[in-house]
C-alpha positions in Angstrom: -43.7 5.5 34.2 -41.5 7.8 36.2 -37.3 7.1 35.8 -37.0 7.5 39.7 -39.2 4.5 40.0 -37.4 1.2 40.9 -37.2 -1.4 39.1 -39.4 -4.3 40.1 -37.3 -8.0 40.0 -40.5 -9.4 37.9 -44.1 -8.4 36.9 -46.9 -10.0 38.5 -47.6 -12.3 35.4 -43.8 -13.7 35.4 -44.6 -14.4 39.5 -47.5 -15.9 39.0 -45.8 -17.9 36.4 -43.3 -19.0 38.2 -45.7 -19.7 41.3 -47.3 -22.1 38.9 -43.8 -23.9 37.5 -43.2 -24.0 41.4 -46.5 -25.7 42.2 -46.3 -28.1 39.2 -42.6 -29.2 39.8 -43.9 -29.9 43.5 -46.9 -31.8 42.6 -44.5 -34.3 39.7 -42.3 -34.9 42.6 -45.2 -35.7 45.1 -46.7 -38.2 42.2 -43.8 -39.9 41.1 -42.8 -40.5 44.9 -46.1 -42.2 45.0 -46.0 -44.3 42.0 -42.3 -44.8 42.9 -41.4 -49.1 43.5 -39.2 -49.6 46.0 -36.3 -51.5 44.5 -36.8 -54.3 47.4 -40.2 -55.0 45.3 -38.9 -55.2 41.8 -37.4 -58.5 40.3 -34.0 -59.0 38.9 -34.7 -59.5 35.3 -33.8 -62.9 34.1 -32.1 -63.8 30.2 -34.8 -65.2 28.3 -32.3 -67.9 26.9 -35.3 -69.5 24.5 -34.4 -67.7 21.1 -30.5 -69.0 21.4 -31.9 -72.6 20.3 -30.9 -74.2 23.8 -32.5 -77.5 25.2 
């Protein structure tokens, strides 16, 4: 390797590494977006008052 040479930022492999974290990252968000309830769907949960012995 010659000294004159400049530096490169990152090697292929550490791209293509972080091309993948990239791609992954986006493809989580893109699920979990899917999957996601919108909070006008859900129920309030309600005390389950049984077990405190009331009537």
């Amino acid at each position: 390797m010659d000294s004159t040479e400049p530096a490169l930022p990152q090697s292929r492999g550490e791209q293509v590494d972080a091309d993948e974290r990239d791609e992954a990252k986006r493809r989580l968000l893109a699920q979990a977006e899917a999957e996601r309830i919108p909070v006008e769907e859900t129920t309030r949960a309600v005390p389950d008052r049984r077990w405190r012995g009331e009537p």
